[in-house]
N, C-alpha and C positions, 0 to 999 in steps of 0.2 A: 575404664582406665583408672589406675592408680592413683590415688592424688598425693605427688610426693608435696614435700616442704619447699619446692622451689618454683621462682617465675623462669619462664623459656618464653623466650620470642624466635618463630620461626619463620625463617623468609624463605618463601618456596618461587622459584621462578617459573613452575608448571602454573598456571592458574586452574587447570583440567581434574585437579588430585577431590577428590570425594571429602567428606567429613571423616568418613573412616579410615581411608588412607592418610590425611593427617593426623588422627588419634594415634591409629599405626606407628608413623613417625617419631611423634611424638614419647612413647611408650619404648620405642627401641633407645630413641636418646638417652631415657631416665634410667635403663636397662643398663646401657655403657655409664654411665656415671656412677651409679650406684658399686658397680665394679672395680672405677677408680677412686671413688671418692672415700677409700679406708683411712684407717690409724695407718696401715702398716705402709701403704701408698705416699703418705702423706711423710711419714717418717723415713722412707726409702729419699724423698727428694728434699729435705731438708735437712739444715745442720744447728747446731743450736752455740752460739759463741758464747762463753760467760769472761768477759775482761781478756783473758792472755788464752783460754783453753776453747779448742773447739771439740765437740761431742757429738756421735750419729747414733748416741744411745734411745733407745726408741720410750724407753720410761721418760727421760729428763725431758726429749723434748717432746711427749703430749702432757707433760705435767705441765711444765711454764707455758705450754700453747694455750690451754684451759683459760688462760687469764686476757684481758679485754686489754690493760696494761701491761707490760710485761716489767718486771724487776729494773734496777737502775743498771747499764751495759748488760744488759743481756739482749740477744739479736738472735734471730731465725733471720737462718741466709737459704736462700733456692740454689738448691747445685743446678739447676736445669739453665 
């Protein structure tokens, strides 16, 4: 198995499933995520507000996302 950068906790209600068939699982999850988890995914569902303008520029907002703090009014909204 892959060992990506993330914790998963999986709650399987089968108790029957083998070691392998949970690696299995486990491996399809990281499979689907890795899928979602882009720039461009990321920048599809987000908008980036600076004071009075909102922008779906996909530079502006993974440049100001880069940062732990973001600038003074500046906001990432979730369209979703």
């Amino acid at each position: 198995m892959l060992n990506a950068n993330r914790d998963i906790l999986v709650l399987l209600k089968n108790e029957l499933l083998t070691e392998q068939e949970v690696e299995h699982e486990v491996e399809a999850l990281n499979t689907l995520l890795k899928q979602v988890e882009t720039d461009e995914a990321f920048c599809k569902a987000h908008e980036l507000v600076n004071r009075n303008r909102i922008t779906s520029n996909p530079k502006k907002i993974l440049k100001e996302s880069r940062f732990f703090l973001m600038k003074p009014f500046r906001f990432l909204i979730n369209k979703n």
